[in-house]
GUTOR-519894 format. One record per residue (C-alpha): residue number from 1; x, y, z. Coordinates in Angstrom, 3 decimals. Example, Ala and Ser with C-alpha at 12.3 -4.5 7.8 and 13.67 -1.06 7.14 Angstrom:
BEGIN
(1,(12.300,-4.500,7.800));
(2,(13.670,-1.060,7.140));
# end
This chain:
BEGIN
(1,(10.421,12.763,-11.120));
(2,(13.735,14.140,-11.341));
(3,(15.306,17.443,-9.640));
(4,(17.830,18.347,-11.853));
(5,(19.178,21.435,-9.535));
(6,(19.378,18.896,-7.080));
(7,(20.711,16.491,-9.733));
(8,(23.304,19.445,-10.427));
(9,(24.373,19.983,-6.900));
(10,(25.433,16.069,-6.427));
(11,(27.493,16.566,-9.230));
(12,(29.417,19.399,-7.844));
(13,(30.049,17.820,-4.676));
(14,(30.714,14.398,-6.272));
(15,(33.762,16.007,-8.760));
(16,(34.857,17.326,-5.346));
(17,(34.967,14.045,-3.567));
(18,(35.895,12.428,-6.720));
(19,(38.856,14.995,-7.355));
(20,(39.776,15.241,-3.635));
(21,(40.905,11.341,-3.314));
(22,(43.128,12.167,-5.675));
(23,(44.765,14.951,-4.769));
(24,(45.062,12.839,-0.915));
(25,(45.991,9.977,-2.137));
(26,(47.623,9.347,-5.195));
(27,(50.950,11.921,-5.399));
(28,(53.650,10.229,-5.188));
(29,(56.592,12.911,-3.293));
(30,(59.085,10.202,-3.519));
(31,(59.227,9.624,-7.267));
(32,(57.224,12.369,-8.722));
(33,(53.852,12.366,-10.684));
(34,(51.278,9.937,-9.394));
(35,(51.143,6.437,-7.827));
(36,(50.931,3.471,-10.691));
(37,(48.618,1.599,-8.624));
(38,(46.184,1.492,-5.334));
(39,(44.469,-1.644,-4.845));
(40,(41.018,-2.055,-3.545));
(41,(42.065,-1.874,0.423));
(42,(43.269,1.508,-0.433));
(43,(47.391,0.105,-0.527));
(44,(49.855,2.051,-2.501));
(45,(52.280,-0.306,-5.018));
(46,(55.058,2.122,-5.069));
(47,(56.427,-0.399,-7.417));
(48,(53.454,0.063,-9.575));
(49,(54.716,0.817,-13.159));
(50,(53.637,4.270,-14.333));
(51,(50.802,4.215,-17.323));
(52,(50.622,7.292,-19.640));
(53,(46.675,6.790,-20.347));
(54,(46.530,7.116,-16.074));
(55,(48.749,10.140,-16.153));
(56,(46.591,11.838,-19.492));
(57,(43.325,11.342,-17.774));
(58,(44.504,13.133,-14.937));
(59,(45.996,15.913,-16.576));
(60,(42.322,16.107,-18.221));
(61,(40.548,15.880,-15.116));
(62,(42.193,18.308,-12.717));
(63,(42.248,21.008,-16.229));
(64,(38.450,20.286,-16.373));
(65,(38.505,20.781,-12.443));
(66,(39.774,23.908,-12.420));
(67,(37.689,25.005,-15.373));
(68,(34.710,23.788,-13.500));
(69,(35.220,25.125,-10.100));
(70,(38.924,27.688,-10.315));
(71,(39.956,25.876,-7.775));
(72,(43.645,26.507,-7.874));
(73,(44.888,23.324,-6.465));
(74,(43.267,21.322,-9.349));
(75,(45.429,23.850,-11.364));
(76,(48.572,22.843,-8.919));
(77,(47.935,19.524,-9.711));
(78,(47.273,19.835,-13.223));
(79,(50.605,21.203,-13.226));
(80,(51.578,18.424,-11.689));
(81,(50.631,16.015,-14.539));
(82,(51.313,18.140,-17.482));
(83,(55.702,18.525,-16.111));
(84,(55.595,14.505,-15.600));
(85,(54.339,13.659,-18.427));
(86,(56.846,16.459,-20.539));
(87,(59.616,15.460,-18.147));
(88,(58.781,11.865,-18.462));
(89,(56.736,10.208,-21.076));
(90,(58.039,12.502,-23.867));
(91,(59.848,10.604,-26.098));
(92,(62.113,13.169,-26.919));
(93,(64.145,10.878,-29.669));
(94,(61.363,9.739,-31.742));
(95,(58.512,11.920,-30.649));
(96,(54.921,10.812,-28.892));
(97,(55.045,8.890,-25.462));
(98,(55.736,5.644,-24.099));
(99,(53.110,3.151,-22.962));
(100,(54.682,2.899,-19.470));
(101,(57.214,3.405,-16.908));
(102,(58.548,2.019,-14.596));
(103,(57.675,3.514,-10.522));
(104,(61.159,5.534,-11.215));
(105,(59.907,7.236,-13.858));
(106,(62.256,5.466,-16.601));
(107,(60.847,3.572,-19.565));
(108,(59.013,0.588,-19.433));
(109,(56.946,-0.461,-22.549));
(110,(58.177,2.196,-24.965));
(111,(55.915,1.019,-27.913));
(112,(53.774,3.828,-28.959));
(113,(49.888,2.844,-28.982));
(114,(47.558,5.027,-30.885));
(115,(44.961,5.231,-27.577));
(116,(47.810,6.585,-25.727));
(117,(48.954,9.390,-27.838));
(118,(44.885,10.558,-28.166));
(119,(44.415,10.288,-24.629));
(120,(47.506,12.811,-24.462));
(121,(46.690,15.181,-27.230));
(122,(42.920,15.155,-24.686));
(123,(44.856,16.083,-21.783));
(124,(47.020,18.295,-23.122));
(125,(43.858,19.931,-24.753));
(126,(42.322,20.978,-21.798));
(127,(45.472,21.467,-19.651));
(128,(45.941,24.472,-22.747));
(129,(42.212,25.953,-21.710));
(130,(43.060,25.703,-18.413));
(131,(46.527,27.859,-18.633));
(132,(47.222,29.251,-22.289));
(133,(50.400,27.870,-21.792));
(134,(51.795,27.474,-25.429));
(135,(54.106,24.230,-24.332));
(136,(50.677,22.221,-24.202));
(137,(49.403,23.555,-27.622));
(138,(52.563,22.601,-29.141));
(139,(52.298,19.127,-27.478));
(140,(49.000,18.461,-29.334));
(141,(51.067,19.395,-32.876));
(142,(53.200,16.844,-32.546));
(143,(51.512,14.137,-30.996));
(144,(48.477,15.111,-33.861));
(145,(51.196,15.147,-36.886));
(146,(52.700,11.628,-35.652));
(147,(49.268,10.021,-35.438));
(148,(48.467,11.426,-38.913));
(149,(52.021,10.036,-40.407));
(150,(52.606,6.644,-38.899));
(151,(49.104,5.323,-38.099));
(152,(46.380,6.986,-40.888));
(153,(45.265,5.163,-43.313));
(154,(45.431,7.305,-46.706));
(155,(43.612,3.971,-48.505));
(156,(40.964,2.797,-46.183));
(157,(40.662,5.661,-43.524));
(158,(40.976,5.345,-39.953));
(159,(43.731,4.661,-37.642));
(160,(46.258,1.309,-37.221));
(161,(46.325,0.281,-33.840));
(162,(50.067,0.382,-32.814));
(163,(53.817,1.285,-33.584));
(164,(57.642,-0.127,-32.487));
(165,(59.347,3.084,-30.389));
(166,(60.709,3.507,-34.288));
(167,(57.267,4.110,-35.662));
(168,(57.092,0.270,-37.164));
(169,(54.344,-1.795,-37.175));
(170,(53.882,-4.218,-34.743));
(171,(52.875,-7.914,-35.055));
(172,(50.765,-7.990,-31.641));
(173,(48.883,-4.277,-31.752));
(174,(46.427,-5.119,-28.455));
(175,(45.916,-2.279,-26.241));
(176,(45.244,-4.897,-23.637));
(177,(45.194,-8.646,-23.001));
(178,(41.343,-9.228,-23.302));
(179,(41.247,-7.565,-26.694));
(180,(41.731,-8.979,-30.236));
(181,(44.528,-8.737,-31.900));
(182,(42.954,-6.398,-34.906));
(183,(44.765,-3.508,-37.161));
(184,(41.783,-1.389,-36.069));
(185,(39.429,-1.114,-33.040));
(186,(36.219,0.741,-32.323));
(187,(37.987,1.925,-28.880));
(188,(40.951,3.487,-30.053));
(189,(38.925,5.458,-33.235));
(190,(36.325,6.505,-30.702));
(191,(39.162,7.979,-28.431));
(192,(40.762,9.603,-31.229));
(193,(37.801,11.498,-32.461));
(194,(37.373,12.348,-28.417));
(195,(40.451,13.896,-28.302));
(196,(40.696,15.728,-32.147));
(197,(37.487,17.283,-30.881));
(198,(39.002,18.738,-27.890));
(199,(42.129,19.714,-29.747));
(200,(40.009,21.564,-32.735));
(201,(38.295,23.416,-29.657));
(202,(41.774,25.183,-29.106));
(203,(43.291,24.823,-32.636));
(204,(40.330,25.444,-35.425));
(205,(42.789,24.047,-38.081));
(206,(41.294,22.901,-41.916));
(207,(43.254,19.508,-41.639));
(208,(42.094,19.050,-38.371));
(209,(38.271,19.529,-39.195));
(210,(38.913,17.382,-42.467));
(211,(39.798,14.572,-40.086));
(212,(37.123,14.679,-37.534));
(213,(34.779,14.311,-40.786));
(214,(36.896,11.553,-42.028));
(215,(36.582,9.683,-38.458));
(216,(32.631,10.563,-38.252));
(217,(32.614,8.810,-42.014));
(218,(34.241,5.882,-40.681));
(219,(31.519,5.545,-37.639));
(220,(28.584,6.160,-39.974));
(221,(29.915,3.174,-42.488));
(222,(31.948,1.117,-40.626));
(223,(31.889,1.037,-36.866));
(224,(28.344,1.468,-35.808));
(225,(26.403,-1.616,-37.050));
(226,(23.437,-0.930,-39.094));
(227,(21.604,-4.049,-38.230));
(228,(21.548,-3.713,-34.202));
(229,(23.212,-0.716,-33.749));
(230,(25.696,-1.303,-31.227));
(231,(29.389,-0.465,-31.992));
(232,(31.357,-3.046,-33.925));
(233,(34.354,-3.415,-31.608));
(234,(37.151,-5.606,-33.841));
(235,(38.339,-4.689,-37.349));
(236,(40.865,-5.836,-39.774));
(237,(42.691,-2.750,-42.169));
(238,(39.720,-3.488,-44.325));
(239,(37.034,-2.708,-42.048));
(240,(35.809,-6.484,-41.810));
(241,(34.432,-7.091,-38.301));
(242,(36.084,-9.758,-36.684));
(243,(34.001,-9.896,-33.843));
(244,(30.838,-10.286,-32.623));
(245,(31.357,-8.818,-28.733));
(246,(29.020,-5.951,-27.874));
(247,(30.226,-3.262,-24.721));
(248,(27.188,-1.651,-23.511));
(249,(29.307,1.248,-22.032));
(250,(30.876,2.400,-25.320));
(251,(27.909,1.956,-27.258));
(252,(26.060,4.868,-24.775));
(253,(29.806,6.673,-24.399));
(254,(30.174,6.721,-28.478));
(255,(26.208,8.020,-28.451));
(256,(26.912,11.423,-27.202));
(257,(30.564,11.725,-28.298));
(258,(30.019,12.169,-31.550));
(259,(27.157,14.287,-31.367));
(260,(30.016,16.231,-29.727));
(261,(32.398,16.144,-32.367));
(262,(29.843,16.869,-34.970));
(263,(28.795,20.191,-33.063));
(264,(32.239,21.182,-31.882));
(265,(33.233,21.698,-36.250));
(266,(29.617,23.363,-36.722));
(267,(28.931,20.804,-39.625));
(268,(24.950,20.642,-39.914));
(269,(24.558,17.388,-41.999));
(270,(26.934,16.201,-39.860));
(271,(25.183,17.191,-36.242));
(272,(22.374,15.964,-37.982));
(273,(22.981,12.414,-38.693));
(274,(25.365,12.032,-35.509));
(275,(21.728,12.872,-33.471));
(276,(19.982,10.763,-35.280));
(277,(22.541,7.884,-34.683));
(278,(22.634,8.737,-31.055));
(279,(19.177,7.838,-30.311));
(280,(19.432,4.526,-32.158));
(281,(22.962,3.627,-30.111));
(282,(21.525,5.131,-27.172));
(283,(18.100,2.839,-27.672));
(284,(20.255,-0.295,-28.100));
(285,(22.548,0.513,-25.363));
(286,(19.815,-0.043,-23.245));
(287,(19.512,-3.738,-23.733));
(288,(22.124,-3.655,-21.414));
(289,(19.989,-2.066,-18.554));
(290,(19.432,-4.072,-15.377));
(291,(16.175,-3.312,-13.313));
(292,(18.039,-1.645,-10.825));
(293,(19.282,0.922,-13.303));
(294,(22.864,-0.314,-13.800));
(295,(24.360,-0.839,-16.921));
(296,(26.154,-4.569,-17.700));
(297,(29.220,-4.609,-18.888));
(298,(29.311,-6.795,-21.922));
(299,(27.561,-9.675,-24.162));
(300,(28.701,-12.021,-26.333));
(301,(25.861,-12.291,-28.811));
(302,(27.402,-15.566,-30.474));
(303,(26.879,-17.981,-27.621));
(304,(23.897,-15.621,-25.662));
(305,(26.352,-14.785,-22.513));
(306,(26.107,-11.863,-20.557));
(307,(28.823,-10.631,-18.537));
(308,(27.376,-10.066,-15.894));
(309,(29.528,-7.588,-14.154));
(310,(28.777,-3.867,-14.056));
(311,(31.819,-1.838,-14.280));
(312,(32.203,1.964,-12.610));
(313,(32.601,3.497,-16.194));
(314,(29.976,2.073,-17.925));
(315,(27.509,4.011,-15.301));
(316,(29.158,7.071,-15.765));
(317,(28.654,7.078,-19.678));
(318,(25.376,6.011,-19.193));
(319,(24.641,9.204,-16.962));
(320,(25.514,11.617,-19.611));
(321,(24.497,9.398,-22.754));
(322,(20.978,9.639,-21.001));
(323,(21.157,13.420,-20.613));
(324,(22.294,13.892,-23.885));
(325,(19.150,11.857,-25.680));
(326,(17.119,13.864,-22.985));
(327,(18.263,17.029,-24.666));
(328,(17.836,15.819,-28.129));
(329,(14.175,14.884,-27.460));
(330,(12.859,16.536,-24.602));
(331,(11.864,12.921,-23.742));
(332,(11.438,12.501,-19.492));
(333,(12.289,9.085,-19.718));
(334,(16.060,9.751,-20.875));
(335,(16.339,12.596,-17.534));
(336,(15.049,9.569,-15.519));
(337,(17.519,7.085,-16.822));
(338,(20.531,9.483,-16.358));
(339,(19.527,10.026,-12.852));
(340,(18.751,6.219,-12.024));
(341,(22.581,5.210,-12.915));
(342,(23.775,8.426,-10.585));
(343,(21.422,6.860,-7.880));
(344,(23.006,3.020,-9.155));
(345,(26.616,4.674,-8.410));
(346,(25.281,6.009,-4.812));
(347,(24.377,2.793,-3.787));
(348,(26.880,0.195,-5.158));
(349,(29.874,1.716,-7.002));
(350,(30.841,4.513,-4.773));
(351,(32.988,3.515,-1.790));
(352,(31.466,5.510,0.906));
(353,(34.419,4.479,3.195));
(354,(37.349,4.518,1.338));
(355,(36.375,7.001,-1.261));
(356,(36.390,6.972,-4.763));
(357,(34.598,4.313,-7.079));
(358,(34.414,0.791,-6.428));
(359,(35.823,-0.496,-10.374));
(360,(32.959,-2.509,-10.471));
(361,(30.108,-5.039,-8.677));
(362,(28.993,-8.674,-9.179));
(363,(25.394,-9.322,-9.905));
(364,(24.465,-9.455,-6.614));
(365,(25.622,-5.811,-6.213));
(366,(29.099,-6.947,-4.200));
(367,(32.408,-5.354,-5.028));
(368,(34.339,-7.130,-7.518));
(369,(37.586,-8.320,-5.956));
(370,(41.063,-8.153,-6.950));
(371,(40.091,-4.463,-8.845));
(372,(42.099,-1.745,-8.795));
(373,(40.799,1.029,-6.700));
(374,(43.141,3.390,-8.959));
(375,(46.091,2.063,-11.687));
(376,(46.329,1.492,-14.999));
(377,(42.876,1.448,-16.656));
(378,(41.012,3.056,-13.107));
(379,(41.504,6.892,-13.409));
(380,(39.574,9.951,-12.467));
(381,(38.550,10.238,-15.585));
(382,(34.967,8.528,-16.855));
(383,(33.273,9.528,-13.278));
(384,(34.575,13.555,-12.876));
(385,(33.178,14.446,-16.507));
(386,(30.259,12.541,-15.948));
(387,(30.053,15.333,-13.164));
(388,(31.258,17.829,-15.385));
(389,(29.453,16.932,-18.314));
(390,(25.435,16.623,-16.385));
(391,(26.187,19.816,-14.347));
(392,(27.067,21.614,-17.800));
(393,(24.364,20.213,-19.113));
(394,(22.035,21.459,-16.785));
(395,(22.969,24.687,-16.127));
(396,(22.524,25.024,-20.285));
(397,(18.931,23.510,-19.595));
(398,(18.059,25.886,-16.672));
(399,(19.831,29.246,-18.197));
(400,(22.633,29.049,-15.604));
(401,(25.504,30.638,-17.509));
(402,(29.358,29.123,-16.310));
(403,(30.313,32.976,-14.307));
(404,(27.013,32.208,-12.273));
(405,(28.289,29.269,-11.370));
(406,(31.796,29.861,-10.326));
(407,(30.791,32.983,-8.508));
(408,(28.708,30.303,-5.714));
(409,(31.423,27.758,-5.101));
# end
């Protein structure tokens, strides 16, 4: 059976291991900001281009640090993120932030991509909780009226993928490679409602509320499937699915975010449905459980294929979307789950030389090669708030209260 106060205390000293490699490794004194790009034998690519969801999930993770712990050099380098980012990946013509740039700091890919700007308006969020600084708060104004202008759908609801620099739409709106070409995805709505929650925690604004409901509307009758539900991943503008790909990892991430969002606005019929949906996402997420208590990556229902990869995120979700159905329903069996993926990380994911996560393993438990140790897509972001989120979580379980806390690091 599960210790959860031992449960808690890995946590704490994982978000400082975590949080620690970055802080050693990643700042880049030559060109400012953070490295692009480590790969998996722990080499720098100075040349690395610069990726503002990288620099965002930073910014969110050393705020959340320092909220955690008051540890002032997650503050320092919160600090850190928030200047490059205003410095940098401000578009200060147009508004909202480029996709990329280049090691220099100039801009790269300046289209501006809906997951971006929410990851930002996250970031900036907590960066605001961390420091009252008013800079931040305006940040998430801007970035929240631009998303609401060029990419809201007044007809159909939800959000259009991606914009031209100019605000235009673009032909080709795929936030990466691998994805479908689609007006609207499951990822970028679920990221959006992620980071409108966070805002409305520091700006309790009508509109704002009216929009988280409008998002949790489009989840309850369009993205979660009511046959299977698992997350449908690939929409047109009319919400017809256009594929039939199902990510274990978002399916158990998208379980306890929006039981999240529906507490954070203090909606009841809304908490109450979003539970309720949670246990049925968090049930079918768990197809996707190996006996070892890892989480596979993804499956392509139409031809029967798992992928059969498990990625470093995925396990992370799982971990807190197994606490959260363990606080729903008192249920031992979640608490047990949540801890088996923390004891999954320990013995395959986490690079116990090197530091950090692995980004993922093969079947047969081996690193995957050719990964990105951090970069682009690999940030401290999925594995520190699984530490943040199971230690809160716990000390709300066990009557810890967050003063208590601070006052033993």
């Amino acid at each position: 059976m599960t210790d959860i106060q031992t449960y808690r205390h890995e946590m704490m000293d994982e978000l400082s291991q975590v949080l620690n490699y970055w802080l050693t490794h990643t700042i880049d004194v030559k060109h400012g900001g953070f490295y692009g790009r480590i790969d998996e034998h722990g080499t720098v690519d100075e040349l690395a281009p610069k990726g503002s969801v990288l620099n965002s999930r930073i910014l969110w993770a050393f705020s959340a640090g320092y909220l955690m712990t008051n540890n002032d050099e997650y503050l320092k380098t919160a600090s850190r993120a928030f200047k490059y980012i205003s410095d940098h990946f401000h578009d200060k013509e147009y508004g909202g932030i480029y996709w990329s740039l280049t090691a220099e700091g100039k801009p790269l890919q300046t289209r501006k991509q809906m997951y971006a700007l929410a990851f930002c308006i996250y970031g900036m969020s907590e960066y605001y909780k961390a420091t009252q600084d008013e800079r931040a708060l305006n940040f998430c104004k801007e970035l929240f009226q631009l998303l609401e202008i060029h990419s809201f759908d007044k007809k159909n609801l939800g959000y259009l993928e991606a914009t031209t620099r100019e605000w235009k739409l673009l032909e080709d709106m795929r936030l990466s490679a691998k994805d479908n070409n689609e007006k609207k995805t499951m990822n970028t709505h679920l990221h959006i409602i992620e980071a409108y929650t966070n805002f409305y925690r520091i700006y309790p604004e009508v509109f704002l509320k009216l929009q988280i409901e409008n998002l949790l509307s489009v989840f309850d009758q369009y993205i979660i499937n009511h046959q299977h539900h698992h997350l449908n991943l690939f929409m047109d503008e009319n919400w017809e699915v256009k594929s039939d790909l199902i990510s274990y990892g978002h399916d158990i991430e998208a379980a306890w975010l929006l039981c999240e969002a529906a507490s954070v606005i203090q909606k009841e019929e809304w908490k109450s449905k979003m539970n309720e949906w949670a246990l049925k996402i968090t049930q079918a997420s768990m197809e996707g459980l190996d006996k070892d208590g890892g989480l596979w990556y993804e499956y392509e229902s139409a031809n029967n294929h798992l992928i059969k990869e498990k990625h470093s995120w995925p396990q992370a979700e799982a971990m807190v979307g197994f606490m959260n159905a363990y606080e729903l329903t008192s249920d031992q069996k979640y608490l047990e789950l949540s801890y088996q993926g923390w004891k999954f990380v320990k013995q395959y994911i986490k690079d116990q030389q090197g530091g950090e996560w692995y980004w993922g393993v093969e079947a047969d438990g081996s690193p995957m090669k050719g990964q990105d140790k951090t970069g682009f897509w690999k940030c401290p972001y999925h594995n520190s708030r699984a530490c943040i989120e199971i230690v809160n979580r716990i000390n709300k379980l066990v009557g810890i209260n967050h003063n208590t806390l601070i006052s033993s690091i």
